[in-house]
C-alpha positions in Angstrom: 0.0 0.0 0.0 3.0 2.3 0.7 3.6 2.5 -3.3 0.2 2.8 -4.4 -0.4 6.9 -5.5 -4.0 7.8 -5.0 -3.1 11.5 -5.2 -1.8 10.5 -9.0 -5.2 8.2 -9.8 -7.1 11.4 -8.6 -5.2 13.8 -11.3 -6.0 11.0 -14.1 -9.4 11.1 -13.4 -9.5 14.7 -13.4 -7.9 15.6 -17.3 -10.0 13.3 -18.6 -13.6 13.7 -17.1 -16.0 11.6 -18.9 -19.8 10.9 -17.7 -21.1 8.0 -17.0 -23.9 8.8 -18.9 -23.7 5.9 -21.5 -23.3 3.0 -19.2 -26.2 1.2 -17.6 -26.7 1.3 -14.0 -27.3 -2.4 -12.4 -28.9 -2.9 -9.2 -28.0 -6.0 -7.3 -30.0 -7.0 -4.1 -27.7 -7.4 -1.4 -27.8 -10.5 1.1 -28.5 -9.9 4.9 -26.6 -11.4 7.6 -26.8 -10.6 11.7 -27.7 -6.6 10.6 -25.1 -6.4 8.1 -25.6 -6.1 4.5 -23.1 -8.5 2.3 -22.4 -9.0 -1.5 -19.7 -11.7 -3.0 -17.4 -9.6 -4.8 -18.1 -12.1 -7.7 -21.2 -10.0 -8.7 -19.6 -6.5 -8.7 -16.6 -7.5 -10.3 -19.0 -9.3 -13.1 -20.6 -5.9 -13.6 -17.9 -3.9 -13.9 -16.1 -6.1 -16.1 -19.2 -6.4 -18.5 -19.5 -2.9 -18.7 -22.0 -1.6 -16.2 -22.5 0.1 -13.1 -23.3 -1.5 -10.6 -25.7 -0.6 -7.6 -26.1 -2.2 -4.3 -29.7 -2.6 -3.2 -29.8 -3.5 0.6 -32.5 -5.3 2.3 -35.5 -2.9 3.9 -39.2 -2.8 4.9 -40.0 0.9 3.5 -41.9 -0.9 0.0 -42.9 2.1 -1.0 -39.5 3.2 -1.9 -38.7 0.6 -4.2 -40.7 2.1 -7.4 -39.0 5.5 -6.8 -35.7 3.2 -6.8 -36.1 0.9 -9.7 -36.8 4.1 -12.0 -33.2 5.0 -11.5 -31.9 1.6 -12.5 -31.9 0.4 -16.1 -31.1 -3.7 -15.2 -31.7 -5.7 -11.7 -29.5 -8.6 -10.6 -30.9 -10.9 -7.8 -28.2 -12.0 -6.3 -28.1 -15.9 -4.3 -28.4 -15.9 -0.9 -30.3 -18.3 1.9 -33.4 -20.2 1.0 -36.8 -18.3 0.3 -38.9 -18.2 3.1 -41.8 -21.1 2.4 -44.1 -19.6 4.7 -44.4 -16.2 1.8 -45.8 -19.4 -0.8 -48.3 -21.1 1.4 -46.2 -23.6 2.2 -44.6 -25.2 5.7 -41.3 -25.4 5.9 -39.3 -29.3 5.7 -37.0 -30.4 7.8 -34.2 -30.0 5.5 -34.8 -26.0 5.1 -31.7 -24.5 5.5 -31.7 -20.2 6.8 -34.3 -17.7 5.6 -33.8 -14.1 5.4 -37.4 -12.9 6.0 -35.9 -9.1 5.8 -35.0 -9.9 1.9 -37.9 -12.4 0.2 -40.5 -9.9 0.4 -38.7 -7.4 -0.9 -37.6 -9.0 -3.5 -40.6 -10.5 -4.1 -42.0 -7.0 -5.0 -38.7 -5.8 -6.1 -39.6 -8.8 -9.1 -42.9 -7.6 -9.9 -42.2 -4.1 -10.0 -39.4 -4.9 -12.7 -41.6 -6.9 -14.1 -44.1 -4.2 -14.7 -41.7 -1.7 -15.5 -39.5 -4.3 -18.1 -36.5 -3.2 -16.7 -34.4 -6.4 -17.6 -33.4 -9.1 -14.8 -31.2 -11.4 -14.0 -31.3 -14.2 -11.3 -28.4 -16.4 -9.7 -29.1 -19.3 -7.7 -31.6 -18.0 -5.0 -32.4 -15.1 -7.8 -33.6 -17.5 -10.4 -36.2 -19.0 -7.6 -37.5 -15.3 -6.3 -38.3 -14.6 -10.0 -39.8 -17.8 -10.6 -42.1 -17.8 -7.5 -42.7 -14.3 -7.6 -44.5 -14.4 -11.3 -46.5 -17.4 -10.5 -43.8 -20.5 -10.2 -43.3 -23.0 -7.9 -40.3 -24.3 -6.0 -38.7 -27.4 -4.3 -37.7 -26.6 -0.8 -34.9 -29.6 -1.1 -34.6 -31.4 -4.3 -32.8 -34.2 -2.2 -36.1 -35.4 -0.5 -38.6 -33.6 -2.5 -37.9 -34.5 -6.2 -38.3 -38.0 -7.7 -35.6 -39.8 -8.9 -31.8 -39.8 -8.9 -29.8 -36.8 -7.8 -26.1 -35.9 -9.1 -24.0 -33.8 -6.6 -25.9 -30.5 -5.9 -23.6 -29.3 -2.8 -23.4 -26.0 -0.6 -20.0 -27.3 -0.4 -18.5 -27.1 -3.8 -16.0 -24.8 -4.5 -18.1 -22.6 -6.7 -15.1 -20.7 -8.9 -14.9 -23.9 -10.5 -17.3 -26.1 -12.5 -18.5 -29.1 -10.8 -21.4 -30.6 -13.8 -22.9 -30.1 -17.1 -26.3 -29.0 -18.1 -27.9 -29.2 -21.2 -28.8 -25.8 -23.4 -32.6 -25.3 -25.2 -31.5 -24.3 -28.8 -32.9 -20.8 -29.4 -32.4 -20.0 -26.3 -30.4 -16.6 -24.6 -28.2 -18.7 -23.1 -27.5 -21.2 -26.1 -27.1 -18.6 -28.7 -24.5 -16.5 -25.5 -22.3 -20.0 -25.7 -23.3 -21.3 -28.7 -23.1 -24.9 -27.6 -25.9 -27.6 -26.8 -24.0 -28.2 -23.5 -21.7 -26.5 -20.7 -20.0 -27.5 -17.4 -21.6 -25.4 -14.9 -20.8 -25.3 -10.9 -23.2 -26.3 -8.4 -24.0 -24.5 -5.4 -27.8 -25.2 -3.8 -30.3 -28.0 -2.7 -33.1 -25.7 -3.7 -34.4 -25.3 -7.3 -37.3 -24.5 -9.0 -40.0 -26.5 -9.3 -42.8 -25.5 -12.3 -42.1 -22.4 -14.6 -43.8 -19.3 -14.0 -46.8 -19.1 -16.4 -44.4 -16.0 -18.2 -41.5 -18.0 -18.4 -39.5 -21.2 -20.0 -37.3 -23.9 -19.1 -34.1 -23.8 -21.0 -31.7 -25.5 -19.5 -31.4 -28.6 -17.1 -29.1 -31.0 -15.2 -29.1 -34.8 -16.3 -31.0 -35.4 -13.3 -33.7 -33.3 -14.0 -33.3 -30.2 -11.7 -34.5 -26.6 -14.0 -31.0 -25.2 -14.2 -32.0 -22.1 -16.2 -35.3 -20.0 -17.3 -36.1 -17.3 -19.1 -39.2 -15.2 -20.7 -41.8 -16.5 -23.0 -42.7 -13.4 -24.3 -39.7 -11.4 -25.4 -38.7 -9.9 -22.4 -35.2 -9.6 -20.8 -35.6 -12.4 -18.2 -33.2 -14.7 -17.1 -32.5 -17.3 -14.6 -29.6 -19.5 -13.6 -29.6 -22.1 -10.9 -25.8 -21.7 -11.0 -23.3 -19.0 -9.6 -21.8 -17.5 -12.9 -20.2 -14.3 -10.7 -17.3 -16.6 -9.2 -15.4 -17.3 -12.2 -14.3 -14.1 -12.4 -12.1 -13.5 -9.4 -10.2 -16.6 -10.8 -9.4 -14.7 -14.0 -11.8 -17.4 -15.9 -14.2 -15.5 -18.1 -16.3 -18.5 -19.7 -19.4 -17.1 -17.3 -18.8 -13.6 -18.1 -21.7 -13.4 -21.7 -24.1 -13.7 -19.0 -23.3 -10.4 -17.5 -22.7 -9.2 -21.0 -26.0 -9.8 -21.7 -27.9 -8.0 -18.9 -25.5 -4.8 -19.2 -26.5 -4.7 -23.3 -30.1 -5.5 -22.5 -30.1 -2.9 -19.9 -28.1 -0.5 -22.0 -31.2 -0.9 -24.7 -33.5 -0.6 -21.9 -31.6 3.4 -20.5 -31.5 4.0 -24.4 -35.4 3.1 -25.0 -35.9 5.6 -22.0 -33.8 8.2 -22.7 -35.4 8.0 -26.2 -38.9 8.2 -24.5 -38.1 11.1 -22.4 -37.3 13.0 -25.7 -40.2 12.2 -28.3 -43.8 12.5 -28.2 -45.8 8.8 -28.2 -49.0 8.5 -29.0 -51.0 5.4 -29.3 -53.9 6.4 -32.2 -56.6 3.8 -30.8 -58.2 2.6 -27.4 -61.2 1.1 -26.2 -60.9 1.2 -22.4 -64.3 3.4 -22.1 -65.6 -0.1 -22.9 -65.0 -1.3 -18.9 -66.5 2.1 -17.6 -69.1 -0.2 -16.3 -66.8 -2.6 -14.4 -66.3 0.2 -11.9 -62.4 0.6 -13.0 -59.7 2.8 -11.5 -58.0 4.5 -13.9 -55.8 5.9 -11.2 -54.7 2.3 -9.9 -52.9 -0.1 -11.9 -56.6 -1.9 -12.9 -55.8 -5.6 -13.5 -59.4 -5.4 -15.7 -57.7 -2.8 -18.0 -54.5 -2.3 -20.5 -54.4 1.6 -20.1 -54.3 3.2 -17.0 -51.8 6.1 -15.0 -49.7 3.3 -14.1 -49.2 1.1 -17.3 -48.9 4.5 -19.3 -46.4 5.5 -17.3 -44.6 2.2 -16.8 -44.7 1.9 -20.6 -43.7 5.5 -21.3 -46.5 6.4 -23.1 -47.3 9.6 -23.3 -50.8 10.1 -24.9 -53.5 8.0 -26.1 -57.2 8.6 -28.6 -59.5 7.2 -26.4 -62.7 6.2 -28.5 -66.3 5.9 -28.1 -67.2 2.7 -29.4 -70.9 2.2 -30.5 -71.9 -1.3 -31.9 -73.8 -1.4 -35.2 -77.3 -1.9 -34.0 -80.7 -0.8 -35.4 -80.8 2.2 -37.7 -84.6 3.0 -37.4 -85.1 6.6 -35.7 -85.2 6.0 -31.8 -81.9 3.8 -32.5 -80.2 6.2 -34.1 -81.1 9.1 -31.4 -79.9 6.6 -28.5 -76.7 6.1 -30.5 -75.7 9.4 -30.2 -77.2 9.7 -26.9 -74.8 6.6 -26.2 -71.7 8.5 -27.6 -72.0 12.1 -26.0 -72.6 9.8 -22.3 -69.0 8.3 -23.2 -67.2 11.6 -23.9 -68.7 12.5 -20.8 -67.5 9.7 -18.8 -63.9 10.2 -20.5 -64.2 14.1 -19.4 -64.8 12.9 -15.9 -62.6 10.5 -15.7 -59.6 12.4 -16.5 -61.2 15.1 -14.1 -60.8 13.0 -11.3 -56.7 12.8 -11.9 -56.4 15.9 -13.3 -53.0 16.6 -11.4 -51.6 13.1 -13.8 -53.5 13.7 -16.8 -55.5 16.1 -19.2 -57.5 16.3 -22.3 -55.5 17.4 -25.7 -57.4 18.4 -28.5 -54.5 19.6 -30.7 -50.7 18.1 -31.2 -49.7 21.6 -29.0 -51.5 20.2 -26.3 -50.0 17.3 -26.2 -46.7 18.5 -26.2 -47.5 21.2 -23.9 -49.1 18.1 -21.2 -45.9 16.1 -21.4 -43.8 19.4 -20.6 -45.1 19.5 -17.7 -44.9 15.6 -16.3 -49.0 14.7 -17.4 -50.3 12.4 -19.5 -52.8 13.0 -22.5 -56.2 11.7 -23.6 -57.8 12.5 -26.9 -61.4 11.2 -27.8 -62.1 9.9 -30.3 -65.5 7.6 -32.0 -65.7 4.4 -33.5 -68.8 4.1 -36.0 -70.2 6.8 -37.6 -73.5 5.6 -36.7 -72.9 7.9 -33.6 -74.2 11.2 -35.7 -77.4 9.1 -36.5 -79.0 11.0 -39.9 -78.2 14.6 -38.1 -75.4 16.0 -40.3 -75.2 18.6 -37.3 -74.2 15.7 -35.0 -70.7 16.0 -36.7 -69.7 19.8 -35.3 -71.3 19.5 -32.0 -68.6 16.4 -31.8 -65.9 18.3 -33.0 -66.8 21.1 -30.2 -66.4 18.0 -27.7 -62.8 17.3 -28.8 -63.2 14.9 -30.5 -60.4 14.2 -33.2 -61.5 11.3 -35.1 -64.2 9.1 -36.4 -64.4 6.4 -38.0 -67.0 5.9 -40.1 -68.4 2.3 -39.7 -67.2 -0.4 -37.1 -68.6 -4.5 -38.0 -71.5 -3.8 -40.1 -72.7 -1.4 -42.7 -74.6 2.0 -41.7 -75.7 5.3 -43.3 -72.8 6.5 -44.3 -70.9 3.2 -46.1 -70.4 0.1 -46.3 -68.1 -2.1 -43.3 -65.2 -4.7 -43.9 -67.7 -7.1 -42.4 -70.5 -5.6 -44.1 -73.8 -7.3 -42.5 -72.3 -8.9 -39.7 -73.5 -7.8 -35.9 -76.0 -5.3 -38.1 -79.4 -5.1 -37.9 -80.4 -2.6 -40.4 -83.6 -3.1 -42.2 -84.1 -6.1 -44.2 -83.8 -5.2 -48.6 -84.1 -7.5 -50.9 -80.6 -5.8 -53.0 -78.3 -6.8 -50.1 -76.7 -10.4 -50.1 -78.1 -12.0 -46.9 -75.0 -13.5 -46.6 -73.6 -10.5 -45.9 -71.0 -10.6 -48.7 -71.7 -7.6 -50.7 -72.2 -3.9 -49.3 -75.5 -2.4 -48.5 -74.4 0.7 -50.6 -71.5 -0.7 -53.0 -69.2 1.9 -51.1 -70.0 5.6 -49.5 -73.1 6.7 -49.5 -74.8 10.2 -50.4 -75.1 10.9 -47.2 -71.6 9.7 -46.3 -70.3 12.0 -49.0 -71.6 14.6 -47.1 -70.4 13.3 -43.8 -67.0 13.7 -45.2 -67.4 16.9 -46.6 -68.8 18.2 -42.8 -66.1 16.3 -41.3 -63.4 17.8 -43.0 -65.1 21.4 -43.2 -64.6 20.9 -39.1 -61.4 19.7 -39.1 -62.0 16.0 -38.1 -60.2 13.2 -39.6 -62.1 10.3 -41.2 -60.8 7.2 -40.0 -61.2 3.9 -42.6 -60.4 1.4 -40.1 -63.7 -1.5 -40.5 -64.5 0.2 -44.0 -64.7 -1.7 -47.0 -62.8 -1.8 -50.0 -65.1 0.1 -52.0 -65.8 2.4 -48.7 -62.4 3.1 -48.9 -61.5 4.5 -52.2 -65.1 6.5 -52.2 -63.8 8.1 -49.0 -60.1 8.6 -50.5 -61.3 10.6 -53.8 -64.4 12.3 -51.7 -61.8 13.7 -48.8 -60.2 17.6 -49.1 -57.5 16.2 -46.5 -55.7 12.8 -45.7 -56.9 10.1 -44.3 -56.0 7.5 -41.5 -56.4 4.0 -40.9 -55.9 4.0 -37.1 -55.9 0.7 -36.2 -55.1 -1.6 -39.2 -52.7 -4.1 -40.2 -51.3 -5.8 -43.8 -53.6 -7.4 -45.8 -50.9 -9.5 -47.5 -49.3 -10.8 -44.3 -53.1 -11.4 -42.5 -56.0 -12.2 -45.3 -58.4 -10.0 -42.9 -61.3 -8.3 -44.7 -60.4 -5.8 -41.8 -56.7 -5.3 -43.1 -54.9 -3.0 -45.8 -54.0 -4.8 -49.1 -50.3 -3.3 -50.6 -52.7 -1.1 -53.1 -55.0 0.4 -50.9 -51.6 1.1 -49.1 -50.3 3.3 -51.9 -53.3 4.9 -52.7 -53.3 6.0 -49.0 -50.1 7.3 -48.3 -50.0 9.3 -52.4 -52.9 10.8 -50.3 -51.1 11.6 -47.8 -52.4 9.6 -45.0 -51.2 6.9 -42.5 -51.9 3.8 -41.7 -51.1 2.7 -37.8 -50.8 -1.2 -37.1 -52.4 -2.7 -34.7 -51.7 -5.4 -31.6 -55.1 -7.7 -32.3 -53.9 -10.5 -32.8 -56.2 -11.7 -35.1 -55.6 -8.5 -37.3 -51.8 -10.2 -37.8 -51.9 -14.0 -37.9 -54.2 -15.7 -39.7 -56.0 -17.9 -37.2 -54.1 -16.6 -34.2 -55.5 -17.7 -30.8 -56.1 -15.4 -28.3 -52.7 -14.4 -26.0 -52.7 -16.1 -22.8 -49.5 -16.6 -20.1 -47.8 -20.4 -20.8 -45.9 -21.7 -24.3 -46.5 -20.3 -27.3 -49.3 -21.8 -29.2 -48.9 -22.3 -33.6 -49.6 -19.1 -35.0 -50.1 -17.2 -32.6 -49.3 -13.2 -33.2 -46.6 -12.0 -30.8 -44.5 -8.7 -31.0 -42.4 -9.8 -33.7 -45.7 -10.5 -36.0 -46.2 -7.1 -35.5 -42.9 -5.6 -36.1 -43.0 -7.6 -38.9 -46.4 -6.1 -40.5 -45.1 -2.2 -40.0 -41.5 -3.3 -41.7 -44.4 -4.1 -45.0 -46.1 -1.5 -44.4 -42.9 0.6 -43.9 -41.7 -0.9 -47.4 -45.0 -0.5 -49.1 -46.0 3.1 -47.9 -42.7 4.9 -46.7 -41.8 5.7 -43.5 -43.6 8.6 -43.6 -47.3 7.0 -43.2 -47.3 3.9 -40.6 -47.9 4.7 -37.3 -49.2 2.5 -34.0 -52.8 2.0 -33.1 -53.3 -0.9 -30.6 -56.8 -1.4 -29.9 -55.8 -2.4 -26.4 -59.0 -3.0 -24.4 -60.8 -3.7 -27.5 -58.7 -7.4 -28.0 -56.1 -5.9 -28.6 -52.7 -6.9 -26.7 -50.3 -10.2 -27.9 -47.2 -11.5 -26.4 -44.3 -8.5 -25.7 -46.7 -6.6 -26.0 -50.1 -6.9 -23.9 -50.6 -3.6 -22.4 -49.4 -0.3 -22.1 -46.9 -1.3 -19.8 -45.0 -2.9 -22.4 -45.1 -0.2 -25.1 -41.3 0.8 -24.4 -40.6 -3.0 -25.8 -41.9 -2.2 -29.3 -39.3 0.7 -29.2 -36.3 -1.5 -28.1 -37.6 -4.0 -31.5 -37.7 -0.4 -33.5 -34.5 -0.1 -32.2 -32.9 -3.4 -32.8 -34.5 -3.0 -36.6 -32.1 0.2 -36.8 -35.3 2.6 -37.5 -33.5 6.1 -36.6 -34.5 8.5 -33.7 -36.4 10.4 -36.3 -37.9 7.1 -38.0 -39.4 6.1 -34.3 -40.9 9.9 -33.8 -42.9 9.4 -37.0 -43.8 5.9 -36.1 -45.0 7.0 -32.5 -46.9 9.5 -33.5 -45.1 11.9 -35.8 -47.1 10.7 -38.7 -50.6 11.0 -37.2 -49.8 14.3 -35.7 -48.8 15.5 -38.9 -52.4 14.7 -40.1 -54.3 15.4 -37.6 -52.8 18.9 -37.8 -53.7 19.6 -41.6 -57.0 18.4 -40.9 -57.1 20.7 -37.8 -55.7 24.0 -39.6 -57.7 23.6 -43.0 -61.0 23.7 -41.5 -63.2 26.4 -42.0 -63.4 28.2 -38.6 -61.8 27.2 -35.5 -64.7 24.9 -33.0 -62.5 24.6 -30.1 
């Protein structure tokens, strides 16, 4: 120590000041022992080394800290440590239980579903891959030893863990098999607890050859991983075979800091929602409301910044009391939007221009625009269309499942109930009207002499070129998907693409999944299921649509709380995922502005500025 010059180190540091700006800052749960916080050196060296920060998190009770403290981390390690407490899973202890550290499991309990929530990515060793597991649904073996059928190899707590001790067997496809790039590696062995089931959110991707899950990760594209092994040892013996799984939670939590940063700088709006649709389930927009995708909480967990909430009416009867109760119907949903946002109005506002949205998130709120879905709102009452333009309301689209007054629907006479004629195809495969209507060509005309935009989502083909050469200002599509890729009557085919964006408009792709596979199931928690839509389906249908239209008209509309949702991607919490997928498919800063919202924006402000006289 007597030749070691800290007064020199201090000068170096000083000439060359550089930020730590660009590195991601890992959080590692600390292990508690007789009032003392502890941490091997194993798992500080392996951060360092891989290229992050790291971040001691120490064992306490105040939980409502620990949301303020994961949104300053971009990665979380759970480190190993005693046995989880059984008690916390409903289960009495066994005999062979070794110590618990009741001042750490339900911590990091919540510390995993916070994360979870927030997709900050994660990373669990040994006791760290059980706390995830159990913590999202999972169950565990308390001693494999006595507990587990069949023939054990040597699991020991008294292996020297800087050195590998058996092998375990690699899923192809998986994180870990495409980090070593080998069907099998020697791995040490350090435990007599392991886990048991999967989480319903996670997979098994690596086991012993007695059986015991040696590693997990996520089912639905998110950064997850487990090992049953201590990885973090290796290190302080200068080995660095273990060190790609360090290397892969620094670069997924450098993504992650870079998705946020990107976030904190653009404007993201989401073009279509239905949650209006659970007003009647007594919902708390406020809370994060397991019966909805968009709430305060998911928005702000996913980073979204603004959504068009809609006023969905179902096609119903179009005889006179109907049509009054249908707009009776929409003006009692704007209302209960208008109240609703009333209620938080210190977290979120109405916009009604793309100022206002920029101006809410300057100052920390989120946005709502309203928006309707089916034009049979306005009834027969051409006034109808101004007074909901004076309301706010940006958009409407002019049919939903069925054909109305004003044109014919994708799904033409399906859920309808509009007057029996002998010219329409009871099978409900022609249009009632072959396209617009008279009175939808005046619709359009009203609508854009108010500066509302006519949305084409659930119109037909012939619907939709009417309303294309009828329209002074561009069009959108706010929640619609390729055509080519999904053989939807609902979805965009390459041409009606083309016509749409030489007309200036956009398309924004949405996350139903049966708008992107053909035949996809609905999204539930387990294995994936044969065509079933996930994130990458959708990423897939904007690259099309990117390719057919130009990066200048696509945009995202998710439908969430109207089926939308799919795997990595089922609510607004998970919004900042479809970035990181933007990112990884090299779309630009700029590119993922347009995407989120840019290209909408852009519309919605022509349509705004070239109407007639200002409503609002």
């Amino acid at each position: 120590m007597n030749n070691f010059n800290w007064s020199s180190i201090y000068k170096s540091i000083n000439s060359s000041f550089k930020t730590a700006d660009t590195r991601p800052v890992i959080g590692i749960t600390g292990n508690y022992d007789k009032e003392t916080c502890t941490l091997a050196e194993g798992y500080y060296q392996s951060v360092l080394k891989s290229g992050g920060i790291p971040f001691i998190i120490p064992p306490f009770y105040e939980t409502d800290r620990l949301g303020e403290l994961l949104d300053r981390i971009d990665g979380i390690l759970f480190s190993g440590g005693g046995d989880p407490n059984p008690l916390l899973f409903g289960e009495q202890p066994v005999k062979e239980l070794h110590s618990i550290t009741p001042e750490r499991d339900v911590q990091e309990l919540l510390l995993v579903k916070l994360a979870y929530d927030r997709q900050i990515p994660m990373l669990g060793i040994c006791k760290g891959i059980q706390m995830i597991n159990a913590a999202l649904g999972g169950t565990l073996y308390q001693d494999i030893h006595t507990q587990m059928e069949g023939q054990r190899i040597k699991h020991s707590q008294d292996q020297d863990r800087r050195y590998p001790s058996h092998t375990v067997s690699l899923e192809k496809e998986s994180i870990l098999h495409r980090l070593f790039g080998e069907d099998e590696i020697a791995v040490n062995s350090f435990h007599h607890q392991a886990c048991k089931t999967p989480a319903p959110c996670l997979k098994v991707t690596a086991v012993s050859t007695d059986g015991v899950i040696e590693a997990v990760e996520s089912n639905e594209y998110k950064s997850i991983l487990g090992v049953q092994w201590h990885p973090e040892p290796y290190i302080l013996r200068n080995c660095t075979d273990m060190m790609p799984i360090f290397e892969w939670l620094t670069g997924e939590a450098s993504e992650f800091k870079s998705a946020k940063q990107l976030h904190s700088k653009i404007l993201t709006l989401d073009s279509h929602c239905d949650t209006p649709m659970f007003f009647n389930k007594n919902i708390n927009f406020a809370s994060r409301d397991p019966q909805i995708l968009v709430d305060l909480h998911k928005m702000t967990e996913g980073h979204l910044d603004s959504t068009i909430m809609v006023a969905y009416l179902q096609q119903q009867e179009r005889d006179e009391a109907s049509l009054e109760n249908a707009t009776a119907k929409a003006n009692q949903i704007l209302t209960q939007i208008e109240e609703m946002v009333a209620k938080n109005c210190t977290a979120v506002d109405i916009a009604y221009t793309p100022d206002d949205l920029w101006r809410l998130k300057a100052q920390g709120k989120k946005a709502i625009m309203l928006g309707i879905e089916n034009g049979y709102a306005i009834g027969k009452d051409i006034s109808n269309i101004e007074a909901f333009r004076k309301r706010g309301v940006v958009y409407m689209t002019l049919c939903h499942n069925g054909d109305n007054d004003i044109c014919d629907s994708a799904r033409h006479r399906v859920n309808t109930c509009h007057p029996l004629d002998s010219s329409v195809d009871p099978n409900g495969l022609t249009g009632e009207h072959g396209g617009v209507s008279a009175f939808g060509e005046q619709v359009i005309k009203e609508m854009n002499r108010v500066g509302m935009m006519v949305d084409l989502s659930h119109a037909s083909e012939e619907s939709f070129y009417d309303a294309l050469q009828i329209s002074d200002t561009p069009i959108v599509c706010s929640h619609s998907s390729s055509k080519l890729l999904c053989d939807h009557p609902r979805n965009l085919t390459d041409d009606q693409m083309k016509a749409l964006a030489n007309a200036g408009g956009v398309a924004q792709v949405t996350l139903y999944h049966g708008f992107l596979t053909k035949d996809s199931p609905d999204f539930i928690q387990g294995p994936q299921t044969p065509n079933e839509a996930t994130i990458l389906t959708a990423i897939e249908h904007l690259n099309h649509m990117v390719n057919v239209m130009g990066i200048e008209h696509v945009g995202i509309g998710t439908d969430f709380d109207g089926d939308g949702g799919i795997r990595g991607c089922s609510s607004a919490s998970e919004l900042i995922n479809f970035t990181r997928r933007l990112m990884k498919e090299r779309y630009s800063e700029e590119q993922i502005q347009m995407i989120w919202g840019g290209n909408f924006l852009r519309v919605m402000r022509e349509v705004q500025e070239k109407a007639h006289h200002t409503l609002l």
